[in-house]
Structures are given as structure tokens and as C-alpha cells.
VOBA-1610 file (N, C-alpha, C; in pm, whole numbers, padded with zeros to 5 digits, always signed):
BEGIN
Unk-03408+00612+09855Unk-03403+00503+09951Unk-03524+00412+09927Unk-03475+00287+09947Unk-03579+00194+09901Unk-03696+00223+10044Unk-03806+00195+10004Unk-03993+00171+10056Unk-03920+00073+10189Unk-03884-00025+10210Unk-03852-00125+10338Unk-03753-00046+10438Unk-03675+00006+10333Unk-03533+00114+10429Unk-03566+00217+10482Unk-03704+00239+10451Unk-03735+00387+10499Unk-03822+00360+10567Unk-03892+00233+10605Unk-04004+00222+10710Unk-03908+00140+10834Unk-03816+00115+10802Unk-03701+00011+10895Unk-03648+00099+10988Unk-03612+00212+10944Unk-03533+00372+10961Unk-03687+00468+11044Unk-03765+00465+10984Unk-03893+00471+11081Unk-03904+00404+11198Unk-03919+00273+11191Unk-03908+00183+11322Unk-03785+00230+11393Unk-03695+00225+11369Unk-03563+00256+11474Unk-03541+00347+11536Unk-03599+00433+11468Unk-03647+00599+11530Unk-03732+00597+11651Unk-03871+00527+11612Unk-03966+00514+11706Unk-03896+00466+11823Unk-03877+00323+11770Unk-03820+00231+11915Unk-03675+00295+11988Unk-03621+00435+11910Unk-03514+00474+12022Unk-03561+00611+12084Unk-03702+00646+12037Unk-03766+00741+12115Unk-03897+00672+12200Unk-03929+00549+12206Unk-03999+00493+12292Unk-04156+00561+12237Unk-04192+00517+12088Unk-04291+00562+12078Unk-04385+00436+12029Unk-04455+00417+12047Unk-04602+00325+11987Unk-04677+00419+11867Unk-04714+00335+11774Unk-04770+00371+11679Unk-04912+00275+11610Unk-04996+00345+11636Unk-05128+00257+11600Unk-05187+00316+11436Unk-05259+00213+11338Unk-05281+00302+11252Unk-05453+00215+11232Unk-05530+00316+11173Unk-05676+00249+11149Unk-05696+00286+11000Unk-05691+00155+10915Unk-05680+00165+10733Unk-05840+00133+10690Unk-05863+00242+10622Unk-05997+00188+10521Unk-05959+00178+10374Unk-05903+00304+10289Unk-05913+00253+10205Unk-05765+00165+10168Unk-05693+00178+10248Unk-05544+00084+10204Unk-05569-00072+10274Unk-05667-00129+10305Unk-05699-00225+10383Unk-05602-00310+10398Unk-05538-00279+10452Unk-05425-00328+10603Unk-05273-00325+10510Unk-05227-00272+10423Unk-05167-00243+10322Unk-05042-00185+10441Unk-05073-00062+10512Unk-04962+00026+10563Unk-04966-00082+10675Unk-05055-00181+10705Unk-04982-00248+10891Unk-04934-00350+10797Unk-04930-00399+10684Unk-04866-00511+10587Unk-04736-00492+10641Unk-04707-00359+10558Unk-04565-00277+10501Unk-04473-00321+10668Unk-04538-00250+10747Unk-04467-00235+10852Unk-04435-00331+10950Unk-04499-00446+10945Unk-04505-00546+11008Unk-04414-00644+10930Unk-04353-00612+10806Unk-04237-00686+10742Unk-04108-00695+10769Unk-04068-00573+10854Unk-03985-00529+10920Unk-03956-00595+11060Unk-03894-00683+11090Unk-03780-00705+11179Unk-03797-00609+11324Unk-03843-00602+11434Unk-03870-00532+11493Unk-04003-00454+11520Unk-04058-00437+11438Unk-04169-00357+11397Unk-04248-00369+11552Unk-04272-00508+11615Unk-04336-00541+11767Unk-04318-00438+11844Unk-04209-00361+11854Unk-04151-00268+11991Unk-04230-00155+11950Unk-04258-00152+11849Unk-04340-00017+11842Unk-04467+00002+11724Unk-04511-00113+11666Unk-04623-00078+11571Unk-04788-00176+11717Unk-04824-00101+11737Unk-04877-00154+11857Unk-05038-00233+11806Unk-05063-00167+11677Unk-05187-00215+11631Unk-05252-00166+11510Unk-05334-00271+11388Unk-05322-00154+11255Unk-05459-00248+11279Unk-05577-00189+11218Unk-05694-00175+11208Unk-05767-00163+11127Unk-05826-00247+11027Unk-05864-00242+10907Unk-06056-00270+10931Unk-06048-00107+10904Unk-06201-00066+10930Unk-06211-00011+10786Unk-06266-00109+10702Unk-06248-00111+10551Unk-06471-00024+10502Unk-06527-00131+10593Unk-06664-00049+10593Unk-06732+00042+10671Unk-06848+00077+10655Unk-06887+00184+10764Unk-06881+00137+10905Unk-06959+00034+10870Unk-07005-00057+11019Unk-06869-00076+11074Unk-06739-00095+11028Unk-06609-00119+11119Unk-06607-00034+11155Unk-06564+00101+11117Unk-06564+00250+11160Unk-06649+00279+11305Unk-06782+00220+11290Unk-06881+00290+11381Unk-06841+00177+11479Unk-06808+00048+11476Unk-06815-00078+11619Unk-06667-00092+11627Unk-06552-00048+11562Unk-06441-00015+11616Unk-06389+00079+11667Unk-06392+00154+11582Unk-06365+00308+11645Unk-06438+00442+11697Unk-06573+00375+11692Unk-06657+00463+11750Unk-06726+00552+11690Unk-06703+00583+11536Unk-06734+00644+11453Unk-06887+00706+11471Unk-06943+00800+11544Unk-07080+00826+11488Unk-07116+00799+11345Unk-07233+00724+11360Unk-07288+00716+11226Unk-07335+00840+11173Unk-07401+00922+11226Unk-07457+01055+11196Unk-07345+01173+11107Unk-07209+01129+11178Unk-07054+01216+11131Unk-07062+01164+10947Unk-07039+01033+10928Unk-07066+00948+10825Unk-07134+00996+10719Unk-07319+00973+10761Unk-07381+01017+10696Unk-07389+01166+10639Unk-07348+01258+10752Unk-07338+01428+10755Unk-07245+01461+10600Unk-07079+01403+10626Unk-06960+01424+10573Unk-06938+01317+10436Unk-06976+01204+10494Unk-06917+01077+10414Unk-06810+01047+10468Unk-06772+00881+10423Unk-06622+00839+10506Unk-06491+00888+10452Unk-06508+00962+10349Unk-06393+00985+10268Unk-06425+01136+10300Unk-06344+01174+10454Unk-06380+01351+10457Unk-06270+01332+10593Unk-06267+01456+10606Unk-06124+01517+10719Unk-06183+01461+10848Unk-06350+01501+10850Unk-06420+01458+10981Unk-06371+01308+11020Unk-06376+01251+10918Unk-06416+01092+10992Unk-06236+01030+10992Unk-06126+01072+10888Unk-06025+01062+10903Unk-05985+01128+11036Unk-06001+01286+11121Unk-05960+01307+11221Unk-05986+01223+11334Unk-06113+01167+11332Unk-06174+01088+11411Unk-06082+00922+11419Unk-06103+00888+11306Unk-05963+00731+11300Unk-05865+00737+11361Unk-05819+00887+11322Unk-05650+00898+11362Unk-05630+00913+11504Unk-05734+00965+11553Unk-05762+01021+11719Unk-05821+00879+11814Unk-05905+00809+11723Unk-05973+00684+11791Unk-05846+00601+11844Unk-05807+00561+11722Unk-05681+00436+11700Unk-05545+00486+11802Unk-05540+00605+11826Unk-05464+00631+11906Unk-05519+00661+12083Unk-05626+00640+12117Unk-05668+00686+12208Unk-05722+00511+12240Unk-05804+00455+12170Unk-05807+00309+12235Unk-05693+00212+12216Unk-05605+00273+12164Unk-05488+00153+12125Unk-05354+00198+12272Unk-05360+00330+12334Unk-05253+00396+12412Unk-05150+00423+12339Unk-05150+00375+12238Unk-05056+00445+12160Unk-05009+00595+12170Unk-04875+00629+12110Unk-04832+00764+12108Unk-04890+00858+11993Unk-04883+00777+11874Unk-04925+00813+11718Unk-05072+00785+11697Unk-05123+00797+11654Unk-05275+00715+11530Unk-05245+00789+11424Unk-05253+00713+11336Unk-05279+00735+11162Unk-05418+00689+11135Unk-05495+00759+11054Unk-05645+00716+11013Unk-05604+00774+10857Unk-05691+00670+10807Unk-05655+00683+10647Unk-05786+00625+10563Unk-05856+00744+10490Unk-05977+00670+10395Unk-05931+00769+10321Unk-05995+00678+10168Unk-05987+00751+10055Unk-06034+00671+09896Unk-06077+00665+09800Unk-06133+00593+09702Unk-06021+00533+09603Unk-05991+00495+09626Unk-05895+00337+09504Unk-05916+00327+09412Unk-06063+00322+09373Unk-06140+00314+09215Unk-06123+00169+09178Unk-06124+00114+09042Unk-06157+00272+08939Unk-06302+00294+08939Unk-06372+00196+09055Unk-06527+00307+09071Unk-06540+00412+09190Unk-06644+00423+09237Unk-06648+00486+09343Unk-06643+00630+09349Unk-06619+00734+09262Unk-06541+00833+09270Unk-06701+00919+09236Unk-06700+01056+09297Unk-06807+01135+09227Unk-06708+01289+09206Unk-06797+01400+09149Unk-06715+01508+09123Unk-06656+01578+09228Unk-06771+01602+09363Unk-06678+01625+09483Unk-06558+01537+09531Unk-06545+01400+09535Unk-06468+01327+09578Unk-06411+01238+09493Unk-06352+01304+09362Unk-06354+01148+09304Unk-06180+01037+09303Unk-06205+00927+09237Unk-06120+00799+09243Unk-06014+00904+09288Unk-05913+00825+09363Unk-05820+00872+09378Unk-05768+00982+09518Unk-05883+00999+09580Unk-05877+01138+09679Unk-05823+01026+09784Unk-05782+01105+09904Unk-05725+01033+10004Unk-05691+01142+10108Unk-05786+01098+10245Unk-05704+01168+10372Unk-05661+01077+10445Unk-05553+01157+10468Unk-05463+01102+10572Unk-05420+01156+10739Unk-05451+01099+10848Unk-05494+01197+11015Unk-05412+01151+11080Unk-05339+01245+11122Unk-05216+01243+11239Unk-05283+01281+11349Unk-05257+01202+11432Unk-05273+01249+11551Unk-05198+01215+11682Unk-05126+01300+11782Unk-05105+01275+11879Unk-05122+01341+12018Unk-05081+01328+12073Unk-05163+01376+12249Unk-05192+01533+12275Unk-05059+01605+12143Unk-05096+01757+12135Unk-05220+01792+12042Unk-05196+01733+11920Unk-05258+01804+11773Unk-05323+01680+11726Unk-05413+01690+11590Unk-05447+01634+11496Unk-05425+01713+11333Unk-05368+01666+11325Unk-05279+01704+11177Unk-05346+01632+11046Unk-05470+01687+10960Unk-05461+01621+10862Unk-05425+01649+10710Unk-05387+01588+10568Unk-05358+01586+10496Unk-05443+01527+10346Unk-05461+01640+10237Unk-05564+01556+10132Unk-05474+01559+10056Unk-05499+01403+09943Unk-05403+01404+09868Unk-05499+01355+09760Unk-05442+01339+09640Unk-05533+01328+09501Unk-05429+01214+09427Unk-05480+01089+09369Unk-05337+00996+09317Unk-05450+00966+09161Unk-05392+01033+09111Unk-05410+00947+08981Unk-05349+00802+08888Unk-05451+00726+08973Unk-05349+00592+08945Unk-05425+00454+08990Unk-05386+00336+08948Unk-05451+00237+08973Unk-05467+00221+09118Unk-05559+00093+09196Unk-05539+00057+09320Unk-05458+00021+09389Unk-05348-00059+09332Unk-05227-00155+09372Unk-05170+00000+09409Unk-05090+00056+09305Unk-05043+00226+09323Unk-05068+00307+09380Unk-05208+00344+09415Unk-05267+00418+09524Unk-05207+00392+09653Unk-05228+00250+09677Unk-05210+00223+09835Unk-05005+00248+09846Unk-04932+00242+09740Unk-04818+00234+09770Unk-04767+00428+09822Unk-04846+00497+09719Unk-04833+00629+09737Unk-04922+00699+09849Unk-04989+00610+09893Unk-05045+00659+10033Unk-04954+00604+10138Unk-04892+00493+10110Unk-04776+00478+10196Unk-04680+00563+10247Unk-04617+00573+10081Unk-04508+00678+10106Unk-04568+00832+10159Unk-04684+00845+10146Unk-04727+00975+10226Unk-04738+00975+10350Unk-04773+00831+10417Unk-04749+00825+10537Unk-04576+00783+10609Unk-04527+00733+10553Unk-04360+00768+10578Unk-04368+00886+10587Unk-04403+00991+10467Unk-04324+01151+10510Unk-04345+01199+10584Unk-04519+01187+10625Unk-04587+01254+10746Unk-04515+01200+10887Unk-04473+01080+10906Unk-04395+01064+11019Unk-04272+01068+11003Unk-04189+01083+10916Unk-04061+01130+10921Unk-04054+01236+10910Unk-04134+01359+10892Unk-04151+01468+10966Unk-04137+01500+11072Unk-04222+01433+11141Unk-04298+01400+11321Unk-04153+01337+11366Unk-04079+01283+11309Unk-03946+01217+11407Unk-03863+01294+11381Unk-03814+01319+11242Unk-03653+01398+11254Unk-03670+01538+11307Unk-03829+01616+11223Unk-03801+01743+11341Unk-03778+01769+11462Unk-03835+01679+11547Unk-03866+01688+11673Unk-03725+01629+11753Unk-03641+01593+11633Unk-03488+01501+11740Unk-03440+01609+11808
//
């Protein structure tokens, strides 16, 4: 199924279970509220996408302790659980998605390098997160962090019908 049909099919889901969905993007910088906001509808339920691309957005948007940051780095489960939990807790949203991870092709060291990516579910029960590794340019990265975030919520919708 085509990338638009499957975030369209996402939306219709949401909006016939009455859900809001907020997401806060660092390293896809505004890439997944792009995607979704192309979509026809998307208003009834994408409630707000958040492109906290540097530290300083992180810490004066979402609240990010700087200390978490410095402790972990922004590319760690800590500060992704924290996005996914923020964006959904100041937005009222049902969902938050928080998403950092390195694009390259600099940036990368041996603990973390190009390519790593978490991804933070969160909603009013759990925080659910996910590491993923993309070997691949930037443009590519952000598309396959996409589609990781489709699966992670088409998870979250069809199981739960």
C-alpha cells in the first residue's frame, strides 16, 4: 500500500475512534507532520507536530531538562520518552510521538552512530519506546522513520478495534 494510503487509513481510524494525535520531530524536522497534514482531513485528528530540531527547542518547548540532555544525549530513550509524553500531555492529545535520531552523514559516534533513531509512544496508560538503526541517506531516513511510525500506530489502532 502506497505511504499516503496508509497514513489516510491512519487518519480514518483515528477520526472514527475520536482520537487526537500530537507528534514532537527532531531529527525528521517536521517531515512526519508534512506527511500527515497532506491528507484531506488530517484537522479532526492530527492536533499538533512540533519541530524541536535543537536542544534549546526541546528544553523551551517541551520542557526537556537540560541536565536529562546533557546526562543521556538527545538521541537516547530518556529524552525520546520525554517528547513523546510532553507533546502529548501539553498538546491534550490522546497519542504523542517523540522522535530523535542522527540523519548524517555526520554526526554519528560508535555508541550512537548515523543512522540510529528512537521513536516514543505514548499514551495516558504506557510509554512505549522503539530503536531503530537505517542505513541510508537523509531524504531515506526520514521516509523509513515514517513508515516506522505508521506501524507503531497501526498497531495501537487495529489491535485495540
Amino acid at each position: 500500500m502506497e505511504i499516503l494510503e496508509r497514513i489516510s487509513k491512519v487518519i480514518s481510524t483515528l477520526s472514527l475512534k475520536n482520537i487526537q494525535l500530537a507528534v514532537a520531530e527532531s531529527c525528521t524536522g517536521g517531515y512526519i507532520s508534512h506527511m500527515f497534514t497532506n491528507i484531506s482531513g488530517a484537522s479532526k485528528v492530527f492536533e499538533r507536530g512540533i519541530v524541536c530540531y535543537s536542544n534549546q527547542a526541546k528544553i523551551d518547548l517541551l520542557n526537556v531538562d537540560p541536565q536529562i540532555i546533557e546526562k543521556y544525549g538527545v538521541v537516547s530513550e530518556n529524552v525520546v520518552r520525554i517528547l513523546a509524553d510532553r507533546v502529548r500531555v501539553l498538546s491534550k492529545a490522546d497519542i504523542g510521538i517523540g522522535i530523535s535520531g542522527i540523519a548524517g552523514p555526520t554526526g554519528g559516534t560508535k555508541d550512537k552512530p548515523v543512522g540510529l533513531v528512537f521513536i516514543g509512544f505514548s499514551t495516558e496508560k504506557e510509554i512505549n519506546l522503539k530503536k531503530f538503526h537505517f542505513k541510508t541517506d537523509r531524504i531515506d531516513f526520514k521516509e523509513k522513520v515514517l513508515e516506522k511510525v505508521l506501524e507503531i500506530l497501526e498497531g495501537f489502532l487495529y489491535q485495540s478495534s
